[in-house]
C-alpha positions, -999 to +999 in steps of 0.1 A: +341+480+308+373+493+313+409+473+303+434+482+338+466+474+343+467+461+378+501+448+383+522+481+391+487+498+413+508+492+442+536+513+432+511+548+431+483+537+447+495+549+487+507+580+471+475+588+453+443+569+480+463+576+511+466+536+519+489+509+512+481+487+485+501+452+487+510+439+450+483+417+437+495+379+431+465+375+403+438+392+383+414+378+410+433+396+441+431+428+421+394+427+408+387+418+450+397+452+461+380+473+435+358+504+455+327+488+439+314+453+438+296+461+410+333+469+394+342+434+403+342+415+373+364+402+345+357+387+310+385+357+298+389+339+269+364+311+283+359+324+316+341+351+334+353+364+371+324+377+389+327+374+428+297+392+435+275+383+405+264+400+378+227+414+393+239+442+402+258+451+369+223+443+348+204+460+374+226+493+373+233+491+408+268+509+423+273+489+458+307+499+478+334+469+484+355+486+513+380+458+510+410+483+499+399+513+490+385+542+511+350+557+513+365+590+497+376+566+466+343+550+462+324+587+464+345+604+443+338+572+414+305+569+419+300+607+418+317+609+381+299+578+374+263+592+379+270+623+358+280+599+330+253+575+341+224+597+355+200+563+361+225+546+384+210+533+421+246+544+440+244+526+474+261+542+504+299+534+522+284+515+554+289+529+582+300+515+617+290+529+650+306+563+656+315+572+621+309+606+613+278+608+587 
């Protein structure tokens, strides 16, 4: 788990992914948009945040949350991530209908 500062992402983050990135209003908003559900998650003092549950963190499982960021984002993570973390399951970007392979 990594600690981020979230609240000044939208000052770089068009500069830096190519997209806008609206200020966050919370730590929920933020966590939302991360390139990886799996990413999604926080740990409070008597809480934890974990839209998309926590299977797919025990499980080692990568899965892509295009909310925010773009495909190139999410492969360029996941590719670092697998050389750190050789037995991770990295799902693909989904794809619509006409986008290029």
């Amino acid at each position: 788990m990594e600690i981020r500062n979230e609240a000044r992402v939208h000052l770089w983050y068009e500069q830096k992914f190519g997209v806008p990135c609206p200020p966050y209003p919370c730590t929920e908003a933020a966590i939302d948009s991360f390139a990886a559900t799996t990413c999604c998650l926080a740990d409070g003092r008597w809480r934890i945040y974990a839209p998309h549950g926590l299977a797919d963190v025990f499980n080692l499982v990568v899965r892509p949350n295009p909310v925010q960021a773009p495909r190139h984002v999410y492969e360029t993570k996941t590719a670092r991530w697998r050389r750190q973390w050789p037995t991770l399951t990295v799902l693909p970007w989904p794809t619509s209908p006409g986008d290029p392979a």
